[in-house]
GUVEXMAR-839121 format. One record per residue (C-alpha): x, z, y. Coordinates in steps of 0.5 Angstrom, whole numbers, plus 500, padded with zeros to 3 digits. Last residue first. Example, Ala and Ser with C-alpha at 12.3 -4.5 7.8 and 13.67 -1.06 7.14 Angstrom:
% residues 2
527514498;525516491;
This chain:
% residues 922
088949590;090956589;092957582;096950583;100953587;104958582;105950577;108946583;112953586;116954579;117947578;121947584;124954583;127951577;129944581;133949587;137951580;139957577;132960577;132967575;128970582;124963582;122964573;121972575;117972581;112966578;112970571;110977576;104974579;102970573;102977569;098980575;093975574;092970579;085967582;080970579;074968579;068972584;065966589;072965593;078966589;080973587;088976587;088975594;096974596;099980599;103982593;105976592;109977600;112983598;114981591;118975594;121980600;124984595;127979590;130975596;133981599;136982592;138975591;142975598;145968601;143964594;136966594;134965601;137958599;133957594;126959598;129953602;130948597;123950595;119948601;123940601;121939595;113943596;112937601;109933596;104938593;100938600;102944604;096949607;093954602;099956596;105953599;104955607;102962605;109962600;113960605;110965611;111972606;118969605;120969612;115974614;120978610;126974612;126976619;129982621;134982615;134975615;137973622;142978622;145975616;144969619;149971625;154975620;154969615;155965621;161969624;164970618;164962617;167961624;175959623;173953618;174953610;167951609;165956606;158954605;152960605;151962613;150955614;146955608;141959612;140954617;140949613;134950610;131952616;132947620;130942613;124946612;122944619;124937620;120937612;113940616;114935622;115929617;110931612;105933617;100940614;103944618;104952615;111952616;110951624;109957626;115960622;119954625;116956632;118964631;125961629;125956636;124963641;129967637;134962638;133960646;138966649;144962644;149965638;146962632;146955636;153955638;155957632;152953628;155946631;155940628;150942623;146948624;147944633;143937628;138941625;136944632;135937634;131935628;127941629;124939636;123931634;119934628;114938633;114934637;112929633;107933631;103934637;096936636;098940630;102944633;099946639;092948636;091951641;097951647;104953644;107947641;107944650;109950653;114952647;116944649;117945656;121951656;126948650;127942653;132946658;135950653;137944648;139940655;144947656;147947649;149941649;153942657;155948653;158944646;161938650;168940651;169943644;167937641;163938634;156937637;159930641;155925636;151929632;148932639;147926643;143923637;139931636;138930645;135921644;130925637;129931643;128925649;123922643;118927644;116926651;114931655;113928662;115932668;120937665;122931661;124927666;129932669;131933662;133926659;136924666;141930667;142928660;144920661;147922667;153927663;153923656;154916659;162917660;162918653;159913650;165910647;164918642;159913638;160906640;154903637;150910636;150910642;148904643;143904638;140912640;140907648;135902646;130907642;130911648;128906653;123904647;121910647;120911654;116904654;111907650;110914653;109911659;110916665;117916666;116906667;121906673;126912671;126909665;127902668;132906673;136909667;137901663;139898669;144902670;146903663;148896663;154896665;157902661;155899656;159892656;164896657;164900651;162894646;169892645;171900643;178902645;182901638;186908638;183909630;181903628;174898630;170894625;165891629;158894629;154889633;147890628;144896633;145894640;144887639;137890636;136895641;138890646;132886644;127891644;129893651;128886654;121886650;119894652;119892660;112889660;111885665;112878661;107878658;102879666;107872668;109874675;116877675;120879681;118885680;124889683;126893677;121887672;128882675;133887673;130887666;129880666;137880668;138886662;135881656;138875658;146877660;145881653;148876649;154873655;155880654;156882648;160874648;164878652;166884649;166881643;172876644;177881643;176885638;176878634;169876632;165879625;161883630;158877634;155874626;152881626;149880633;147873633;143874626;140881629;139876636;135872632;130877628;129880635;126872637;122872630;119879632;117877639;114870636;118864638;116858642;124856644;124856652;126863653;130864646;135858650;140863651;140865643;140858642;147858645;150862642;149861635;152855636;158859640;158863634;158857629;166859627;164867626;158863620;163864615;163871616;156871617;154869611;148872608;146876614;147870618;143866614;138871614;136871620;137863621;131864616;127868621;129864626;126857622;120860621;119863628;120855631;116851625;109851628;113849636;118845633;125847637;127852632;125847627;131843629;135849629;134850622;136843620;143843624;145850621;143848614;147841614;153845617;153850612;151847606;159845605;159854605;158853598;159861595;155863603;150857602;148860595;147867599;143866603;137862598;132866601;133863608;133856606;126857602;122859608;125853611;121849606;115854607;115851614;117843612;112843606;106847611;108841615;106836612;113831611;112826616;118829620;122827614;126831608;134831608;135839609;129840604;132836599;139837598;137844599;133842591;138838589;144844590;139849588;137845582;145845580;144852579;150855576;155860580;149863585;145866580;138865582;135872584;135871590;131864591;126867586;121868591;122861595;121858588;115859588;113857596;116851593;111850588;106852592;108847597;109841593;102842590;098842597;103835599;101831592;105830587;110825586;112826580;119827575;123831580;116837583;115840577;122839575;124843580;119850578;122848571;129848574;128855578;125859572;131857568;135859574;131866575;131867567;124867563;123875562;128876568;122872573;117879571;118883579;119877583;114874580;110879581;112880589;111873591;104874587;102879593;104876598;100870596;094874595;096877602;095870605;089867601;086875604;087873611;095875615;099870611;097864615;099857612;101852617;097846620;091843617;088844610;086838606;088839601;086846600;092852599;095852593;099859591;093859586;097854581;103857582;100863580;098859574;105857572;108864573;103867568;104862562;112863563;111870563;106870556;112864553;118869556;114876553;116876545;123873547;124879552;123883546;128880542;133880548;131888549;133891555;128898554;128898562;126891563;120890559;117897561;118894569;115887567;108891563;108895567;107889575;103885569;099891568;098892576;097884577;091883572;085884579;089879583;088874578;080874578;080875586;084868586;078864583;079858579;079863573;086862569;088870571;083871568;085866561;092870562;088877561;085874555;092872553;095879554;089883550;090877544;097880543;095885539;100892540;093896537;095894531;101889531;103883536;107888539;109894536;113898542;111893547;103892546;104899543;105902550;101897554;094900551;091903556;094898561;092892557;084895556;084896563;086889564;081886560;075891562;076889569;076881568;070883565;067886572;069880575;067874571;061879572;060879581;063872580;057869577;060862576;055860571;059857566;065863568;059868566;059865560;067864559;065872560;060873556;064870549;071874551;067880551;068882543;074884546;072890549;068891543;073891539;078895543;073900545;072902538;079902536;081907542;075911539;078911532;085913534;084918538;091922537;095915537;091913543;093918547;090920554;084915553;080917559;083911563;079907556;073911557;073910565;073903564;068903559;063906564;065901570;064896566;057899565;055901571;056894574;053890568;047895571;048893577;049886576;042885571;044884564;040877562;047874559;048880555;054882552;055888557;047890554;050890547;057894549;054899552;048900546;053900541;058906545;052909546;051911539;056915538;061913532;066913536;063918542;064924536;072922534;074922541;070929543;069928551;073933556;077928559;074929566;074921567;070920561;064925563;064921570;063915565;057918561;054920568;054913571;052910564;046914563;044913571;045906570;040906564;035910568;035905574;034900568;027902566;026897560;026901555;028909557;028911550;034910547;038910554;035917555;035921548;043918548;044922555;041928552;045927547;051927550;050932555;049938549;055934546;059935551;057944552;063946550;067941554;064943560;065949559;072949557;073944564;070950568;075956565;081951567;078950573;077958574;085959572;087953576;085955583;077954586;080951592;073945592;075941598;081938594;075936588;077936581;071939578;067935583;067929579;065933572;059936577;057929580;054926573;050931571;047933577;045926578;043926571;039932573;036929579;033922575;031927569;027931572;020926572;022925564;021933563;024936557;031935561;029940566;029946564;034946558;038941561;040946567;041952564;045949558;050945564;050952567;053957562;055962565;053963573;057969574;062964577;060961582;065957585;064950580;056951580;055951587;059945588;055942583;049946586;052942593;054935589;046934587;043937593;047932597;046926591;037928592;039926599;042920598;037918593;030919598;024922599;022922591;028928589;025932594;021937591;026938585;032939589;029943593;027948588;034947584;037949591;033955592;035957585;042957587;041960594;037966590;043967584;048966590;045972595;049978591;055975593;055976599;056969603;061967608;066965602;062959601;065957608;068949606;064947600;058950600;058950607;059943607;053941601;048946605;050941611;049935607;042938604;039940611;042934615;039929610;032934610;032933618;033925617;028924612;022927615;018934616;021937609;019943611;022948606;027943607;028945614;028953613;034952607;039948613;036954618;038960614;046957612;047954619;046960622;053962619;056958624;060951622;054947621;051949628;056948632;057940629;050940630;051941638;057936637;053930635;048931641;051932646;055925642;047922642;046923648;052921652;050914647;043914651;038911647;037918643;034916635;038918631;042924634;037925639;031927633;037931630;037935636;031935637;029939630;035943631;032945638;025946634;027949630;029955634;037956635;039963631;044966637;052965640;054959637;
């Protein structure tokens, strides 16, 4: 934006953006504004438009846009004019705080903002209680900004560093008790007025959160009683109820050492259980919205206090009664009550299980057992359901979820023991149809984990399941056939139940509702069984080629041909190459028929369903092959590759069936390792001549196969070496347009994936080549991308690259690389260096650090003295002041991080080192 836009050109655009009819009109307008926040003009016209205060759309836009350059470009002001926007602010906030609330939250969080960068701005809670907290009209803005400012002081688009942030929260927790009673003064004398009461609960808990509260004063504060006595009411409102819940389970989350805050972790613990009354209220008249919100309490309080509830159960704060009030929740009619416990559960069984302790086990069985009834009990779908249960609505995520925690807290009862109850259930009854399918489906989730050697349930029950008539419901037959496939490995130690099995789940196969089903459990038979299922693979056979005709979901029919194919590999050598054959003859017949478009049906058009299926034979057909053995895939390959080059020629221009065209090939590559030979030459003559047309990621991912595979053959290496080259140009062109990198990270990962795989097959060949001066100043480029995949590929090149200079690994060349990486460094290291720390302090999220560090380590290790240098430079170039005057690092953090990276004798000192520097930065 070149000049100040007049007001009234602001005033329209905001006019169009709510209110144009024409959604062209709307989007010209959106970006016009989008100019104007991001230009320094947005600072004078936001301040002029809530001077004027003409409609809450244009005071909207004005607050959030002061809001965002507080945040995002604080840096753009001089100093001296942060005492004159703070008090502007306050002045608007205080004019406006009766046109509407979210305008009056803008300006909250932009003083809030304001308030964290400012650093001349000392005392700010005292400031702004004494000026306003006398006026009752205040109020309402100044517990806003009371309660945004702690949520504020951990926000990412706030980098502020550690050093200011630990400045502000010792602030804030001197000035606590100021804001406590300013907060118990509102809730005495506010009566009736609920609106204030939800503000005072909703600041307490954002103070709660930041954990700055003195524990031993809020004990015995008299907020505490006034919270529990208006949650013990029935007359609460919802939203009040609400905020209240919501402040206790902050205090209970802000507990960060019950031990240490004894007295306030009691006092939540008896006022918490003081609730069970209100709840079995709520529950009587079934307002779920409370049942909710105390089920919410109850589980905080379990997991605030699970360490002593399994250190010491049953004493102190150990009390069991937390789990039982938990399990009269999970006992509510609702599963959305249930849901909410699953998290402690999922701790408890995990803590449980770690400590391995007989007698503690049998504290927790009965609480487990309890659990897993219940469970069952919610799996039950309605009685009158038609038709199969769906697990994609909510009903079937939940039972997802509850296969998963039974899964995870079976051991406390035992896996067969927990099977024979749940069979027992179904053995001394007759129940009805909704209560057998729960009780299966139960049994389907701990399948695995019984014990194979002593389960004669699961003799009776499989005895069952394969003898049940069609009359059975057919939510019972489908989750039936859910269970054999969970139970793989007992029929693999009693194979008699293979025939039986086989002969029940190809029967479904040709039920439409129970056909995908079935071939995910023959799936998994296979897996399990698969050397005894060799003598059923002309069964097996013959169902994959009737894969057309059977109803089948594209997924179910893959997971058909896995089975078929893994069962195919334990075949004599030569009977696979044939019956590979026979397998893909399908696939490649429809793809034969798509090249000469002798297919109508629009589904079928779509070439990625052939190539996923072969990917998927291709994959799991991995034979056993010795050394001079010719590969039995080898053939049938070569055969096929025709088919598979001419759909990619067909389909260059679809980036999604190119992927799967790469896909397919990586697997059968990857199937015959060096078999594939004869397809090197046109499959990379291919790979480049399309590229150079359509840049598609996935040939670089295709090229790092090829190259893992043939890199260490001396024949191979030059021809390699001239692919990398010649996708080298297309690609810099691609990376090297605005904001390149960022828009295309998976080329960016699939490029660096590719180099990473010459630094490790062949070094030499890299090191020494015309393009790698162009990829290092890509890799440094593309150091500061803030995309996990691409950013590792990177670091992983460059860690690599490095090492190579470092390992001796008793081959010919290894002076040669040193001196190669040595070059490299000594012309590249400080920009290196200077462009990893940049990269870690202002760009690279802390889960990518790991993968930065073994790099820094490895600068180390080929030449600590270089590394020392380099490294001292470069925090030399960092700003010692954050925006708004703090300071960022002092010069001893500078020199203690030099020191802890450049003493580090391991890649996790360095590690720690960086997490711990960065956070000055963020």
């Amino acid at each position: 934006m070149e000049g100040k836009p007049p007001l009234d050109m602001v005033l329209q655009a905001i006019q169009a953006l709510h209110h144009d009819p024409s959604p062209a009109g709307k989007e010209a307008a959106s970006g016009w504004l989008d100019q104007l926040q991001r230009s320094m003009f947005a600072w004078e016209i936001s301040d002029q438009l809530l001077q004027m205060r003409r409609d809450i759309e244009s005071c909207y836009f004005a607050a959030q846009t002061m809001k965002m350059k507080i945040q995002y470009a604080f840096y753009e002001l001089p100093a001296d004019t942060h005492v004159s926007l703070r008090d502007s602010l306050l002045t608007h906030i205080e004019n406006l705080q009766e046109v509407s609330p979210v305008i009056v939250t803008q300006l909250a969080l932009a003083v809030a903002d304001l308030a964290l960068q400012m650093s001349s701005w000392k005392g700010s809670i005292q400031m702004l209680v004494q000026k306003y907290g006398g006026n009752v009209s205040s109020l309402p803005f100044l517990l806003e900004i009371l309660t945004v400012l702690p949520e504020e002081v951990h926000s990412r688009s706030l980098r502020i560093g550690a050093n200011r942030r630990t400045e502000i929260i010792e602030e804030l927790a001197f000035h606590a008790g100021t804001v406590l009673s300013l907060l118990a003064a509102c809730a005495e004398n506010c009566g009736s007025d609920e609106r204030t009461l939800v503000k005072v609960f909703k600041c307490l808990a954002s103070w709660f959160n930041l954990a700055v509260l003195d524990s031993n004063f809020m004990a015995n504060s008299k907020l505490l009683v006034i919270l529990f006595n208006i949650l013990q009411r029935d007359s609460t409102s919802s939203q009040l109820h609400e905020a209240a819940c919501d402040c206790v389970c902050a205090a209970l989350y802000g507990l960060e050492n019950v031990h240490t805050e004894m007295p306030l972790a009691l006092q939540l613990f008896e006022g918490v259980v003081s609730l069970q009354p209100a709840y079995h209220m709520a529950v009587a008249r079934e307002d779920l919205d409370k049942v909710l919100s105390y089920c919410r309490m109850f589980t905080e309080l379990g997991e605030t206090l699970l360490d002593m509830i399994v250190l010491s159960p049953g004493q102190g704060l150990g009390d069991l009664r937390t789990l039982d009030m938990l399990l009269v929740c999970v006992g509510h009619s609702q599963f959305e009550v249930a849901d909410i416990t699953f998290n402690l559960w999922y701790r408890l069984g995990e803590q449980v299980f770690k400590l391995n302790d007989p007698q503690l086990n049998a504290i927790f069985r009965p609480y487990a057992q309890r659990l897993i009834h219940a469970l069952t009990r919610h799996c039950q779908v309605d009685s009158d359901h038609q038709g199969i249960p769906d697990e994609t609505d909510d009903f079937g995520e939940f039972r997802m979820r509850v296969s998963d925690l039974v899964k995870d807290v079976v051991f406390l009862v035992g896996s067969a023991e927990c099977f024979c109850e749940l069979y027992g259930t179904l053995k001394d009854s007759q129940p009805p149809w909704e209560v057998t399918e729960a009780v299966i489906f139960i049994m389907a989730a701990i399948g695995k984990a019984v014990n194979p050697d002593r389960a004669q349930a699961v003799v009776e029950v499989l005895q069952a399941v394969v003898s049940l008539p069609e009359s059975a419901h057919i939510a019972v037959q489908h989750t039936s056939i859910q269970l054999i496939g969970e139970l793989g490995e007992f029929i693999d130690r009693n194979p008699h139940f293979l025939e039986p099995v086989l002969s029940y789940l190809t029967k479904g196969l040709r039920g439409k509702a129970l056909a995908s089903a079935s071939a995910s459990s023959l799936q998994s038979v296979c897996f399990a069984c698969r050397d005894h299922m060799a003598q059923h693979f002309e069964g097996l056979l013959q169902v994959a080629r009737s894969i057309e005709v059977l109803d089948l979901s594209n997924e179910a029919a893959v997971g058909l041909l896995k089975g078929t194919a893994l069962v195919l590999a334990r075949l004599p050598l030569d009977k696979i190459s044939v019956n590979l054959k026979d397998l893909c003859a399908l696939q490649v017949n429809s793809l034969k028929r798509l090249l000469t478009s002798e297919m109508s049906n629009d589904v079928s058009k779509d070439p990625s369903i052939w190539l996923d299926r072969l990917a998927a034979i291709f994959r799991h057909t991995n034979p056993i092959v010795e050394n001079g053995q010719v590969h039995p895939c080898q053939l049938v390959i070569q055969e096929i590759w025709p088919v598979l080059s001419d759909t990619l020629t067909k389909n260059q221009a679809d980036n999604r069936i190119v992927e799967r065209c790469c896909r397919c090939l990586r697997f059968a590559i990857r199937c015959v390792g060096k078999g594939s030979a004869a397809l090197l030459d046109p499959l990379v003559t291919q790979m480049v001549r399309v590229y150079h047309t359509h840049q598609h990621s996935c040939f670089l991912y295709l090229g790092s196969i090829l190259v893992d595979e043939y890199g260490s053959e001396e024949g191979c290496r030059q021809g390699l070496l001239d692919m990398l080259q010649a996708f080298c140009g297309p690609t810099f062109s691609v990376l090297d347009q605005p904001s390149g990198l960022r828009n295309h990270p998976d080329t960016v990962d699939d490029l660096f994936r590719l180099v990473t795989r010459f630094i490790q097959r062949s070094p030499l060949t890299l090191l020494r080549c015309a393009a790698m001066l162009a990829i290092l100043q890509c890799a440094l480029a593309a150091a500061t991308l803030d995309h996990r995949d691409a950013n590792c590929s990177v670091m992983k090149f460059l860690r690599d690259l490095i090492h190579c200079g470092i390992v001796n690994d008793h081959e010919n060349d290894f002076e040669a690389r040193r001196e190669l990486v040595s070059s490299i460094l000594s012309q590249h290291g400080q920009m290196l260096v200077d462009r990893l720390l940049q990269a870690a302090c202002f760009y690279l999220p802390p889960y990518n650090l790991p993968d930065l560090a073994e790099v820094l380590w490895e600068l180390e290790l080929f030449d600590r003295p270089s590394f020392c240098r380099w490294l001292e430079h470069s925090l030399k170039g960092l700003p010692k002041e954050a925006t708004g005057g703090a300071v960022a690092a002092t010069h001893k953090q500078l020199t203690d991080f030099h020191k802890q990276v450049t003493s580090a004798e391991n890649c996790n000192s360095v590690c720690w080192a960086l997490r711990e520097f960065t956070k000055l930065y963020r």
